[in-house]
FIGUMAR-940059 format. One line per field, with one value per residue (C-alpha): chain; x, y, z; residue number from 1; residue in three letters. Coordinates in nm, 2 decimals. Each point is the difference from the previous one (the first is absolute). Layout:
BEGIN
ch = A,...
x = X,...
y = Y,...
z = Z,...
i = NUM,...
aa = ALA,...
***
This chain:
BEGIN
ch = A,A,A,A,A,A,A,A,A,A,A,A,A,A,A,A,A,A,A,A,A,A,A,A,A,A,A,A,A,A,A,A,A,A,A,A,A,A,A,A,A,A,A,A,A,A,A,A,A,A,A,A,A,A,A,A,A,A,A,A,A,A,A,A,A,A,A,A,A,A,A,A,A,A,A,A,A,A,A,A,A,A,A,A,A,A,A,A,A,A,A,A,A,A,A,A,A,A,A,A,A,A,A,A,A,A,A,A,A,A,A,A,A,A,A,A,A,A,A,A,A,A,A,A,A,A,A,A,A,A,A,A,A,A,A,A,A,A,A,A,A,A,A,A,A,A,A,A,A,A,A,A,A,A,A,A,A,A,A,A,A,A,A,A,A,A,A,A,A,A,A,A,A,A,A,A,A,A,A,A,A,A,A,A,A,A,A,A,A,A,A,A,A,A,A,A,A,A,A,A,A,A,A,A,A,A,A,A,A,A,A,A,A,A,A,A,A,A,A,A,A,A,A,A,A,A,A,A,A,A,A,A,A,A,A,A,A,A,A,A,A,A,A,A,A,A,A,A,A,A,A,A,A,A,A,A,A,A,A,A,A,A,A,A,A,A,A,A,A,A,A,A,A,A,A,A,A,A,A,A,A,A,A,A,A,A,A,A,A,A,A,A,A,A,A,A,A,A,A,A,A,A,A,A,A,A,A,A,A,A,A,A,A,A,A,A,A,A,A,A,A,A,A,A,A,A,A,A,A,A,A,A,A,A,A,A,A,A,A,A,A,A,A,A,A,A,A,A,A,A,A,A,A,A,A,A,A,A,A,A,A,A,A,A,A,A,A,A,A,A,A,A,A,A,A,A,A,A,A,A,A,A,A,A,A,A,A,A,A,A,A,A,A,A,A
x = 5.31,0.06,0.33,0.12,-0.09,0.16,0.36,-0.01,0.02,0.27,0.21,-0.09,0.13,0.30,0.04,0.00,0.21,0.25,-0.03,0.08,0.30,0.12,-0.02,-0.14,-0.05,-0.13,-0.28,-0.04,-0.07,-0.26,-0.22,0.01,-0.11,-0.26,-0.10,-0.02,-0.31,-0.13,0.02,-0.10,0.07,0.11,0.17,0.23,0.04,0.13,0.26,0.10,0.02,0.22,0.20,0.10,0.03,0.31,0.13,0.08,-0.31,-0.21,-0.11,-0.13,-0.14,-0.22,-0.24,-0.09,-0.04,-0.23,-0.19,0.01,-0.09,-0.30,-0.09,0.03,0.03,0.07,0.35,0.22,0.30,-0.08,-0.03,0.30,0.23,-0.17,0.11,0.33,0.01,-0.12,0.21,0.32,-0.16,0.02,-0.35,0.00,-0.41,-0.11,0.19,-0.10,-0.39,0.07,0.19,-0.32,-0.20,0.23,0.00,-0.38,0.01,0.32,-0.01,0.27,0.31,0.31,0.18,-0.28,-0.05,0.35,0.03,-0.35,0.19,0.30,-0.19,-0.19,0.39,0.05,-0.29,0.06,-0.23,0.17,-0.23,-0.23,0.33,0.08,-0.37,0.10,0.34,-0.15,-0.24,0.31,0.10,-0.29,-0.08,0.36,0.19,0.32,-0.01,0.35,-0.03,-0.36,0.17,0.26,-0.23,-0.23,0.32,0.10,-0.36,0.02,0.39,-0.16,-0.25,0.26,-0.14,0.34,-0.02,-0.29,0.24,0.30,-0.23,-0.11,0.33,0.14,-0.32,0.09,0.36,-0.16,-0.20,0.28,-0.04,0.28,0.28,0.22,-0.30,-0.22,0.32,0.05,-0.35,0.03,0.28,-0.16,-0.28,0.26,0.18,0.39,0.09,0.17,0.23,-0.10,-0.34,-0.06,0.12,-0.32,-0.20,0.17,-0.01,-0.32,-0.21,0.16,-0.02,-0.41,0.03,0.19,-0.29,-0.15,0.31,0.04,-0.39,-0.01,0.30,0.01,-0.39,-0.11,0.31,0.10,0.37,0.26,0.30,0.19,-0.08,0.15,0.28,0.13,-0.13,0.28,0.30,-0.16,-0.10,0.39,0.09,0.18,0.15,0.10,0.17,-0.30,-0.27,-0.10,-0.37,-0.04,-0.33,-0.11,-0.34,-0.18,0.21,-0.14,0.36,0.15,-0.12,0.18,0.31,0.02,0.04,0.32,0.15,0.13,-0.12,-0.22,-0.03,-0.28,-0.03,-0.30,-0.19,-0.30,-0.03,-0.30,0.12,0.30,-0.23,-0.16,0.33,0.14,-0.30,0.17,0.29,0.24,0.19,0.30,-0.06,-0.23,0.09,-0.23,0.14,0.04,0.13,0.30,0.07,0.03,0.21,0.26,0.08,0.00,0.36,-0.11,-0.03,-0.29,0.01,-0.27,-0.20,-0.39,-0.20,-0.41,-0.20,0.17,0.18,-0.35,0.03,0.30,0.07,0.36,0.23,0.33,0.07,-0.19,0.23,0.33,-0.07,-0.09,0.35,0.15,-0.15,-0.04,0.19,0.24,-0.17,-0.35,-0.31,-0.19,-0.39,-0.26,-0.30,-0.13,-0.30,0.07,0.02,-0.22,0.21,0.33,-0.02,0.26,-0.19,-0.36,-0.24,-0.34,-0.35,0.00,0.26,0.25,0.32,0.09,0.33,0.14,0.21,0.25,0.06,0.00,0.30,0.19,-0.04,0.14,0.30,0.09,-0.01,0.17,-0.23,-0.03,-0.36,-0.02,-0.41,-0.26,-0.35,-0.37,-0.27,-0.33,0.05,-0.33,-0.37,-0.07,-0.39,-0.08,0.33,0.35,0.22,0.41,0.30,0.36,0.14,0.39,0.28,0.36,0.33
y = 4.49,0.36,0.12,0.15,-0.33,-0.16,0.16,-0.02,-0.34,0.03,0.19,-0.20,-0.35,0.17,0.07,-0.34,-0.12,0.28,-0.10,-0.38,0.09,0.17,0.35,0.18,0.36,-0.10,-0.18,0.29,0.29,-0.30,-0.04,0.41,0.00,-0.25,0.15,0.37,-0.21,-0.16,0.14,-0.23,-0.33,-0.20,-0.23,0.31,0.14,-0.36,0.02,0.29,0.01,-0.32,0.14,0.31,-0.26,-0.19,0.33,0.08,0.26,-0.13,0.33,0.04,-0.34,-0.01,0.27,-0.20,-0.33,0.13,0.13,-0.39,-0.17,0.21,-0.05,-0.35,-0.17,-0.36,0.15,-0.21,0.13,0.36,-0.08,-0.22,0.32,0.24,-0.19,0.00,0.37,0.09,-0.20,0.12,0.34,-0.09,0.03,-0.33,-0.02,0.09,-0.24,-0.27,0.06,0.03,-0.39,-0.11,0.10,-0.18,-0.34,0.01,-0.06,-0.20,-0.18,-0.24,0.26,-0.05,0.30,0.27,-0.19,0.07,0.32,0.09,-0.14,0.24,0.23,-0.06,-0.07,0.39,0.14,-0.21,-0.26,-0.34,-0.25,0.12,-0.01,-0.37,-0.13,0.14,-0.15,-0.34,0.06,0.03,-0.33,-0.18,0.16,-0.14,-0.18,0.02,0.42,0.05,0.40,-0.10,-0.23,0.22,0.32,-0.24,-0.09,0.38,0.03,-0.30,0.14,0.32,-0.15,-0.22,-0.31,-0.12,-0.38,0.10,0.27,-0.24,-0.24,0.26,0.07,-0.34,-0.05,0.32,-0.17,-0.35,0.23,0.17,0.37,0.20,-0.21,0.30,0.16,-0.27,-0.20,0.36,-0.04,-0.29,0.09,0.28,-0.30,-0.26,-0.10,-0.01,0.34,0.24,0.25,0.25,0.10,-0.06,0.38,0.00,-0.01,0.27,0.22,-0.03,0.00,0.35,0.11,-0.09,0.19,0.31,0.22,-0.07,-0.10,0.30,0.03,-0.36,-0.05,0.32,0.02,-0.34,-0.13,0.24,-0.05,0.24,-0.24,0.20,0.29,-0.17,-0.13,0.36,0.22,-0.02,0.07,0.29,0.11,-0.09,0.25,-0.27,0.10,-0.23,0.08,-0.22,-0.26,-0.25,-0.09,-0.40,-0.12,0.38,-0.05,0.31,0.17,0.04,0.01,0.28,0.35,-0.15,-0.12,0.35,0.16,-0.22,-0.06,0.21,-0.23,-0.29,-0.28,-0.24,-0.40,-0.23,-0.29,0.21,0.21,0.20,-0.02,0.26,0.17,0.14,0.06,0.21,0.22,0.12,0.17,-0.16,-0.21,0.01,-0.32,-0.29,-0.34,-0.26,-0.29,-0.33,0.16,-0.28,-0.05,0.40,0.02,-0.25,0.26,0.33,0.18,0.32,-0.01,0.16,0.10,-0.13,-0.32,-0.02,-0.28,0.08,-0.32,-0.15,-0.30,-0.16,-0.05,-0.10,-0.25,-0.16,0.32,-0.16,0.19,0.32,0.01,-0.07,0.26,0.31,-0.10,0.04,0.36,0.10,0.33,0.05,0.06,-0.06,-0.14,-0.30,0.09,-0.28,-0.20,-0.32,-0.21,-0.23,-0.40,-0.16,-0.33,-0.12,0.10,0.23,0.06,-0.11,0.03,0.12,-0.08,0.37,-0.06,0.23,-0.10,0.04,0.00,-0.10,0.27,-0.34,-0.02,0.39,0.02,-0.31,0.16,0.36,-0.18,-0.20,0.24,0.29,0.21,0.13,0.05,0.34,-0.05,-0.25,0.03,-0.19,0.22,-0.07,0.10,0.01,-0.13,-0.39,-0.06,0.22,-0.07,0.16,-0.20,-0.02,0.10,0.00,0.34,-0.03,0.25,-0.15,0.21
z = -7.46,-0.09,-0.16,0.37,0.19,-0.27,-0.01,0.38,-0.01,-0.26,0.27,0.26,-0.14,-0.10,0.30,0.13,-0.28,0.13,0.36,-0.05,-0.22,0.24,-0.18,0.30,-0.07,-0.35,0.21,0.19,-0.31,-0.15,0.31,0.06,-0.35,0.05,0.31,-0.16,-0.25,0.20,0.42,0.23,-0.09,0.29,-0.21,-0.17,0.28,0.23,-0.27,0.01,0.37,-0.05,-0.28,0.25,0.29,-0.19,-0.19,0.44,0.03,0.24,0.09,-0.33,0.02,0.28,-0.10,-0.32,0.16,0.25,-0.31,-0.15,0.34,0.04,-0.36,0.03,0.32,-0.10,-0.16,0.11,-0.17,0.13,0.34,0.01,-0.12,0.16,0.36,-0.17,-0.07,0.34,0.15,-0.20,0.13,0.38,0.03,0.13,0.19,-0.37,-0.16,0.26,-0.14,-0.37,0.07,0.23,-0.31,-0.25,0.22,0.03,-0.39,0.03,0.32,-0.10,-0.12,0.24,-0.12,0.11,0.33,0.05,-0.10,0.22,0.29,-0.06,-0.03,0.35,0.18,-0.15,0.19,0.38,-0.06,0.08,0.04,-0.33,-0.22,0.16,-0.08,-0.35,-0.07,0.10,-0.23,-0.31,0.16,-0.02,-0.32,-0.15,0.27,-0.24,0.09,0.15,0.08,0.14,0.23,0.14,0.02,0.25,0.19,0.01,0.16,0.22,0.10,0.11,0.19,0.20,-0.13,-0.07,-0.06,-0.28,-0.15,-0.05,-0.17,-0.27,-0.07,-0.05,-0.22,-0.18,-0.10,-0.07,-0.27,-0.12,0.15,0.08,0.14,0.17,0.12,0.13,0.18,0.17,0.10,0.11,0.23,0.15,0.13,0.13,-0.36,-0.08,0.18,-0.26,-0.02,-0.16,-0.17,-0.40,-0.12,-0.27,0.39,0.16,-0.29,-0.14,0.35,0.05,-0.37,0.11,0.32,-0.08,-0.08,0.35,0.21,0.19,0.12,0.08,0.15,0.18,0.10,-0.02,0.16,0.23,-0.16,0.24,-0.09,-0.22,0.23,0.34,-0.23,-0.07,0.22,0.24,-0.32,-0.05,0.44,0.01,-0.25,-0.23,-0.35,-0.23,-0.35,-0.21,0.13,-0.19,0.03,-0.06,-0.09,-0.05,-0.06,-0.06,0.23,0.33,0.11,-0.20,0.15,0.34,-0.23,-0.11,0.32,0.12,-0.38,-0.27,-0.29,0.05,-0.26,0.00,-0.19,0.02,-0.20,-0.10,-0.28,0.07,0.34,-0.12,-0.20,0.28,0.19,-0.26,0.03,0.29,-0.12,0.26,-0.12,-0.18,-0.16,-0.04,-0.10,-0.16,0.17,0.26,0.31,0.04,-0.40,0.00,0.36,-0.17,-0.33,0.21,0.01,0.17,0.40,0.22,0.35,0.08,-0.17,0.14,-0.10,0.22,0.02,-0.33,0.11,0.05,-0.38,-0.04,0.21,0.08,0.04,-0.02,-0.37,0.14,0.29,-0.18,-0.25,0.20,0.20,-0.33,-0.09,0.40,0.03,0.32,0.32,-0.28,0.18,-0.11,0.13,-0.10,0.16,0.00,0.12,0.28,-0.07,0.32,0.17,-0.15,-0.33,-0.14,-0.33,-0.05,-0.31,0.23,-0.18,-0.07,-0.28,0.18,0.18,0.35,0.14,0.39,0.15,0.08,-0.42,-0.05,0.28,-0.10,-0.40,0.15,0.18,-0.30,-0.23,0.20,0.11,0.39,0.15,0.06,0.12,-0.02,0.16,-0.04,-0.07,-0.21,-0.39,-0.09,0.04,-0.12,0.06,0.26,0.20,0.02,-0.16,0.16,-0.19,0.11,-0.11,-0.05,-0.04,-0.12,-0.02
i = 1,2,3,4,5,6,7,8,9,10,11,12,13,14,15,16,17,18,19,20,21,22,23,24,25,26,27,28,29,30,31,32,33,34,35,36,37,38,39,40,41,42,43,44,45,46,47,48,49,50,51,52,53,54,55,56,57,58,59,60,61,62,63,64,65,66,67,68,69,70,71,72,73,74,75,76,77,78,79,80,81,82,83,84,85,86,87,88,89,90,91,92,93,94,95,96,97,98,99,100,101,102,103,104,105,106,107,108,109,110,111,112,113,114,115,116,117,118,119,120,121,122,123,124,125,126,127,128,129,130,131,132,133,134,135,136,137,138,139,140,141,142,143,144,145,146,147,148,149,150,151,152,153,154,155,156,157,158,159,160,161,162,163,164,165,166,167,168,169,170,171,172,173,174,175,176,177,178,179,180,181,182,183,184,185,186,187,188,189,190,191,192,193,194,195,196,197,198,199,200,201,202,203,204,205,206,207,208,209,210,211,212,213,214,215,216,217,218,219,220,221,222,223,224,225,226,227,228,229,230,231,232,233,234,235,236,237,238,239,240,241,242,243,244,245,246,247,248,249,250,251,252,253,254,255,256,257,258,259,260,261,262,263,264,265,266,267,268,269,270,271,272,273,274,275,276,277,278,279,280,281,282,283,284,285,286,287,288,289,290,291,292,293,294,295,296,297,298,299,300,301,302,303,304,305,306,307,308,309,310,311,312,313,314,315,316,317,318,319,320,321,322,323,324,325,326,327,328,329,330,331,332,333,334,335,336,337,338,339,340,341,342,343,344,345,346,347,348,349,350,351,352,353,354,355,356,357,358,359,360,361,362,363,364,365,366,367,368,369,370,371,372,373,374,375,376,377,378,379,380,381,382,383,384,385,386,387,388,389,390,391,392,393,394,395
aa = UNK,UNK,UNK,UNK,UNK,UNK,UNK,UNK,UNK,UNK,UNK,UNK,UNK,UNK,UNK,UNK,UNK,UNK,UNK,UNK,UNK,UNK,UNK,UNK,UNK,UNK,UNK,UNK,UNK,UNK,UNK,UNK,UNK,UNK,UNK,UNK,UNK,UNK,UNK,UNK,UNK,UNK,UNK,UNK,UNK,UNK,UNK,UNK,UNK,UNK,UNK,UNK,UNK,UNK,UNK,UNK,UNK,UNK,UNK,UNK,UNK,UNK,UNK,UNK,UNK,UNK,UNK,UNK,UNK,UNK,UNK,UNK,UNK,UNK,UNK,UNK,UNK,UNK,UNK,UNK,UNK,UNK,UNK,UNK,UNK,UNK,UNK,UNK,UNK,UNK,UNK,UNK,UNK,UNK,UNK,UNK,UNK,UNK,UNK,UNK,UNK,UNK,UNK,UNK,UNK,UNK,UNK,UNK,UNK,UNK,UNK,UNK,UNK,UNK,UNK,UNK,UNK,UNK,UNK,UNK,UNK,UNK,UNK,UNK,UNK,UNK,UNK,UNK,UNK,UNK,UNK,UNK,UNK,UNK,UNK,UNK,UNK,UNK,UNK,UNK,UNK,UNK,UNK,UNK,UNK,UNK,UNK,UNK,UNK,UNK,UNK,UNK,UNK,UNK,UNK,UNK,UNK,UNK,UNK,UNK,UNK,UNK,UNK,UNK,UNK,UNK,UNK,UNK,UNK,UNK,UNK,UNK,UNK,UNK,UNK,UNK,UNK,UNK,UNK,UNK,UNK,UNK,UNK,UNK,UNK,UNK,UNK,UNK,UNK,UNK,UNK,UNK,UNK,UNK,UNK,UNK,UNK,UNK,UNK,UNK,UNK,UNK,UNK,UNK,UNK,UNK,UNK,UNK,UNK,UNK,UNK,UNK,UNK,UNK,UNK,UNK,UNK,UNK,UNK,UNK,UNK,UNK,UNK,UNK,UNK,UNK,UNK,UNK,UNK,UNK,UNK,UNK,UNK,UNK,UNK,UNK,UNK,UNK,UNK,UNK,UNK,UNK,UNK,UNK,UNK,UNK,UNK,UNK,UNK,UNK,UNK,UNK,UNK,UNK,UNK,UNK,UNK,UNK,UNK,UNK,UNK,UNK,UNK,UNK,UNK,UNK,UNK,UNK,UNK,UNK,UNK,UNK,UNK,UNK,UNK,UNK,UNK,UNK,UNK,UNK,UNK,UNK,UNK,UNK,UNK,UNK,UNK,UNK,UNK,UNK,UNK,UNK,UNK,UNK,UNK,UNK,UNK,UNK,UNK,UNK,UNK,UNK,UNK,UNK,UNK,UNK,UNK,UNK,UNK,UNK,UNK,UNK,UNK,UNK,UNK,UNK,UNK,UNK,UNK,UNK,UNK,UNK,UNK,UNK,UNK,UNK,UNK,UNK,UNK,UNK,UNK,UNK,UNK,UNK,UNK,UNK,UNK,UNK,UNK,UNK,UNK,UNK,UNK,UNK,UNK,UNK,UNK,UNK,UNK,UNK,UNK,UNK,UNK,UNK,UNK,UNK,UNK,UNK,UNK,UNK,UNK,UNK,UNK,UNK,UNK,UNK,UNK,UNK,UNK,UNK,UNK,UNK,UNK,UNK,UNK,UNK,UNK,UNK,UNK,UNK,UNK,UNK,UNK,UNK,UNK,UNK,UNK,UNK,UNK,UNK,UNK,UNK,UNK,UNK,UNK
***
């Protein structure tokens, strides 16, 4: 071995003595020094790639683990982070093949079956990520997220009776208690309330680079559109609005034209991240729409709250607070999705809530509101169908 071969192989098992010690960016100089002696090697550069994976540069990652797959195709390692990169990258068909390659060398590993089968639920294909989560479970029947992720699968596709059994497996192995018994009630379990908050905020912290193309393409959404229209047709001005469950704020350039200052709250960081891009609002508040209500001293005109309620469930604290912080002659504008049958509030398979317009006109009475308006119209589309709201005005 020459002198350069030789102090590559210095660097590179200092760099593995770095990376197990935890000592990442150490790890990382050693393998780029290894790698500047001695290009090429797929087994400098899997590490590398994996160094960069865990130092949160999966970018930076993927290049060199392509390099150390095609170098060596029986790398288990590389193939196992590169589907992890990809998939951290959203490029979610890419990272489905770089896990098909790592299971054909490890047929038995639970965790990458599960992850390919997230991967697939990303990209539309149900049935493919099913076949894979029930792979995890056969692979390690003790998996508790494998067992709810194929009861999320088996809830969307309205096999119900196979959903709910997932789930109670789930608990019986110890997976999430608060989310997997909301799950659960969402399929015929113990109804609830109200939604865990770690759900609510991080499937919208997920969402809130897309929301507005999806919900506004893919879903046809018009709610918050039909909701406030008419304010601003009607000429209404109101001293502030307050924008509950703001979202990315569809709602604000029409809040603008009927308030003077308009002040937004909701679960989601990144949610408000991209709502402040707007320069509308006065303020935004990182927050649980009730828990925040309940503190607030200053009044609004008008309170708005567009297809929100559906995550939030039971709306006695909502209502009780915006009576508190309702301005004279203020308008309370919100919609909700309609509960089918006798139900007043019902946890659908869909995870969302629906409410009966019996429950949201005994909840206005008791807590002293009139109905200035209430109407049906569809909110949005849910597979390939419009899907009814009730849209409510209280004074």
């Amino acid at each position: 071995m020459d002198a350069t071969l030789a102090q590559a192989r210095t660097h590179f098992f200092q760099g593995i003595s770095h990376f197990e010690g935890g000592r990442l960016e150490q790890a990382r100089a050693a393998f780029e020094a290894s790698l500047a002696l001695a290009p090429g090697r797929p087994s400098v550069l899997g590490n590398l790639g994996v160094t960069l994976f865990h130092l949160k540069q999966a970018a930076q990652a993927v290049p060199l683990l392509q390099q150390a797959t095609a170098g060596d195709p029986d790398y288990l390692d590389a193939w196992t982070c590169l589907g992890f990169s990809l998939e951290t990258l959203g490029r979610w068909p890419e990272a489905v093949k770089a896990f098909e390659r790592a299971l054909a060398l490890a047929p038995g590993q639970a965790p990458l079956w599960f992850r390919k089968g997230q991967c697939l639920m990303r990209i539309g294909q149900m049935l493919p990520a099913l076949q894979a989560f029930e792979q995890a479970v056969t692979a390690d029947a003790g998996f508790a997220d494998a067992w709810s992720a194929r009861g999320g699968v088996l809830r969307d596709l309205q096999r119900l009776p196979e959903a709910a059994a997932c789930f109670e497996r789930a608990l019986a192995c110890g997976g999430d208690p608060e989310l997997n018994r909301y799950y659960l009630a969402s399929v015929g379990g113990t109804p609830q309330a109200a939604p865990p908050r770690r759900y609510v905020e991080t499937l919208f912290d997920d969402y809130a680079a897309d929301f507005q193309d999806h919900v506004l393409g893919d879903l046809r959404y018009q709610g918050y559109e039909r909701l406030l229209r008419p304010l601003v047709e009607e000429n209404r001005s109101y001293g502030r609005a307050l924008d509950l469950g703001c979202g990315t704020g569809l709602c604000a350039p029409l809040l603008q034209q009927v308030a003077g200052v308009v002040d937004g709250v909701d679960l989601s960081a990144a949610m408000l991240a991209q709502a402040r891009r707007l320069g509308i609002y006065r303020r935004l508040e990182h927050a649980d729409v009730a828990a925040w209500l309940e503190a607030e001293t200053e009044s609004a005109g008008l309170v708005v709250a567009a297809d929100v309620f559906i995550y939030v469930g039971a709306l006695e604290r909502v209502f009780r607070a915006v009576r508190g912080i309702l301005a004279p002659q203020g308008t309370f504008a919100f919609t909700v999705e309609l509960a089918a049958g006798e139900d007043d509030l019902r946890l659908l398979p869909s995870l969302r809530y629906a409410h009966s317009e019996r429950y949201i006109r005994r909840l206005a009475q008791d807590c002293g509101f009139q109905v200035e308006r209430l109407f049906r119209a569809p909110v949005r589309v849910d597979q390939g169908r419009p899907l009814e709201g009730l849209y409510c005005y209280l004074a």
